[in-house]
Structures are given as structure tokens and as C-alpha cells.
C-alpha positions, 0 to 999 in steps of 0.5 A: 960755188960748189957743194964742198964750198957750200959746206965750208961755208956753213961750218964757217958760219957755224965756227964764227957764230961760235967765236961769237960766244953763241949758247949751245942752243943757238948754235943748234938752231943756227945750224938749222936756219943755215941749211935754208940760206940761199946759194948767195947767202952761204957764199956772203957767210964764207967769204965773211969768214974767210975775212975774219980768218985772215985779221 
């Protein structure tokens, strides 16, 4: 996976948790957990994503 993969993935997962109705608040938070999420983790958000995406 490369680093521009690893950045779409985590705006993916940032923009679904959005779709989701999060606060502000949350969303900022989330925004930092995601930077402390594992290679296979980022790549589980994005293709969860990717899958929301295509419904």
C-alpha cells in the first residue's frame, strides 16, 4: 500500500465516519486516532470505504 493509499484511506474513514453523522468533536478526535491506526487497519477502512462507495 502506498502513502498516497494510506492517505485516502484515512480521509475515507474520516468522510464515512462524517456520512455517519459524527460531531465535530469526534470527527477531530477520530482524525487523530486514525493517524495511530496500523498499515492493515487503514487498508480495512479503505476498502470499507471503497464498499460504501460502490452501494
Amino acid at each position: 500500500m502506498s502513502e498516497t493509499d494510506l492517505v485516502v484511506a484515512k480521509m475515507a474513514a474520516l468522510l464515512e465516519a462524517e456520512a455517519k453523522g459524527e460531531k465535530q468533536e469526534e470527527k477531530d478526535a477520530g482524525a487523530m486516532d486514525s493517524i495511530d491506526l496500523t498499515p492493515e487497519e487503514l487498508e480495512e477502512a479503505f476498502r470499507s470505504a471503497k464498499e460504501e462507495e460502490n452501494k
